[in-house]
C-alpha positions, 0 to 999 in steps of 0.5 A, a space after each residue: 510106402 507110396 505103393 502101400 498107400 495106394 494099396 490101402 486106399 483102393 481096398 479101403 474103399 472097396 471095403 467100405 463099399 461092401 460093409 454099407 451096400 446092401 448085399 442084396 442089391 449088390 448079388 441081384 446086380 451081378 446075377 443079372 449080368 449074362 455072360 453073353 453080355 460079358 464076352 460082347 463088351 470083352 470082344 469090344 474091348 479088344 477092337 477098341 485096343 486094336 485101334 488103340 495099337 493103330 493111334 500108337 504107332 502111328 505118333 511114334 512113327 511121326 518121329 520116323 524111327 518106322 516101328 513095324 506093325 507086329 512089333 507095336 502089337 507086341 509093345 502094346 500088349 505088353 504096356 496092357 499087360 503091365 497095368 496088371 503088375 504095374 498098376 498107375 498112370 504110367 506103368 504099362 507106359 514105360 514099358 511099352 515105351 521101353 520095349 519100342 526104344 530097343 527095337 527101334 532104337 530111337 529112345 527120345 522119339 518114342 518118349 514123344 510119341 508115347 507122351 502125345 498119345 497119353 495127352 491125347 487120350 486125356 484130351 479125347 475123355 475131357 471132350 467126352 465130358 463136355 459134350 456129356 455135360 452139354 447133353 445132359 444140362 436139361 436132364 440132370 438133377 438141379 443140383 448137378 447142373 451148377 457142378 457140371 457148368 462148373 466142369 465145363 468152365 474149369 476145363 475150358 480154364 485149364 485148358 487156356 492155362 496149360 496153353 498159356 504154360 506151354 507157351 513160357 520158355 524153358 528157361 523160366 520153368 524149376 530145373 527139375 521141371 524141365 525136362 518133362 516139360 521140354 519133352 511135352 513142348 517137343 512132342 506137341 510143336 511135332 504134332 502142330 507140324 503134322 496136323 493129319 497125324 494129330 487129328 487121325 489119332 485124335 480122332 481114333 481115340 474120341 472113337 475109343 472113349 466113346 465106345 468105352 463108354 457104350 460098352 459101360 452102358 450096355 452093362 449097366 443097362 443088362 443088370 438094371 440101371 436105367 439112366 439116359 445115355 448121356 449121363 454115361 457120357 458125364 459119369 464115366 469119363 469123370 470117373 476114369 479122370 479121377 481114377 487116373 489121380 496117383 491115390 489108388 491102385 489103378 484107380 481101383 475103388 475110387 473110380 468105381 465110387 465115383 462112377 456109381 455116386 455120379 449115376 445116383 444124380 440120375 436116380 441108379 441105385 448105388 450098388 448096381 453103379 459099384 457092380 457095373 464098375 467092378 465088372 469093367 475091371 474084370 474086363 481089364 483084367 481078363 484082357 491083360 491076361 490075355 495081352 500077356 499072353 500076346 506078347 510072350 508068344 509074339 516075343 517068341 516069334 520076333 526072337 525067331 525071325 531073322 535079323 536083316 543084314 546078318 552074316 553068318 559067324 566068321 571062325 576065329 583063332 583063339 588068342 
């Protein structure tokens, strides 16, 4: 029912969106974008992962389980992947956390691993969004401006607040609560201890995010939209943050409203913001597909690659 609930809210969105934008914005907007342009921000996106397998494995292997490279290329196409099938805040998650705990063995860490790199994605977006806010306070629209001092004092307030949480005993937490907190609280004391670790991949994924966002601009700068580039910086990580909220498919309608509400504050038609939106996800999809196909032929070879330490069967007398 969950499941079908987010379907219904992902479509119903997109339908509304299409009943009352006019069409003839919506096929000027996509008629603009050239397929060069496409297959650039496709070639990006896929540096920008490349980087992403690197941060990966990197925090999973501060646990020492030592998860080689091929093999995290491999999990990793595989999480992008399932967000096709598996479309929500973990789905391509617990898979590719699956995968890297058979390979190496070490379930637990790799939870860890794959759970500090999640928050530090979220934690790369929110200070994306701040730094957008700041940006863009002398250029916003007067009725933005109390929203986004209210955004950056909000997330300055959670962030004292989970720290303030983080910082409870486990004792004091619901019981159903304390294994995923206990989890968290393990992972983050892993990273204090490693700090290199922490900033590398902190610092790996600002460097994603932001080029994210670069590549949303360019295509919404190639169909017409034109706003200064930090109200990219505001729009679209606080529209990739909502699309994260367990409501919708993947995000799929709401985050494609929120981009395009949030650039009208800037004077960008609203059509124009929904077919840039749209387009991004045609680049998911297409680069899903194509991690899908990475890890069917890279699961081919790890099947055909020999295992360390194996002898040759030893004949056996029946019973």
């Amino acid at each position: 029912m969950k499941v079908l609930l987010r379907v219904v809210i992902s479509l119903g969105v997109l339908a509304a969106l299409f009943l009352f934008l006019p069409w003839g914005e919506l096929r000027d907007a996509a008629t603009r974008l050239s397929p060069w342009v496409g297959g650039a921000v496709l070639a990006g996106f896929l540096v920008g992962h490349r980087f992403g397998v690197v941060k990966w494995r990197l925090l999973v292997n501060a646990g020492r389980p030592i998860l080689g490279s091929l093999d995290a290329l491999r999990c990793y196409a595989a999480g992008l992947f399932a967000n096709l099938c598996l479309p929500g805040l973990v789905g391509g998650d617990v898979l590719r956390a699956g995968l890297a705990a058979k390979i190496t063995r070490r379930p637990e860490v790799v939870v860890l691993g794959s759970l500090a790199d999640r928050a530090i994605d979220v934690l790369a977006l929110t200070g994306l969004l701040a730094a957008g806010a700041v940006l863009a306070r002398g250029g916003a629209p007067g009725w933005m401006r109390p929203l986004i001092a209210a955004l950056v004092l909000g997330m300055a307030g959670v962030t004292v607040l989970l720290w303030l949480l983080l910082r409870r005993p486990l004792g004091a937490w619901p019981v159903r609560l304390r294994r995923p907190v206990g989890r968290t609280l393990v992972a983050l004391r892993r990273l204090r201890g490693r700090p290199a670790v922490a900033a590398t991949a902190f610092g790996i994924a600002v460097g994603m995010q932001a080029g994210f966002v670069l590549l949303n601009a360019w295509i919404g700068q190639s169909i017409g939209i034109d706003v200064p580039l930090e109200a990219w910086f505001v729009a679209w990580p606080l529209a990739k943050l909502v699309g994260l909220v367990p409501v919708s498919l993947g995000g799929l309608g709401v985050r494609d409203a929120t981009l395009a509400g949030l650039l009208t504050a800037w004077g960008a038609p609203m059509a124009h913001g929904v077919v840039a939106s749209l387009a991004w996800q045609g680049v998911l999809i297409v680069v899903g597909l194509l991690a899908g196909g990475l890890w069917l032929l890279l699961g081919r070879e790890a099947a055909s690659r020999p295992i360390a330490g194996s002898r040759a069967p030893v004949a056996t007398r029946d019973a």
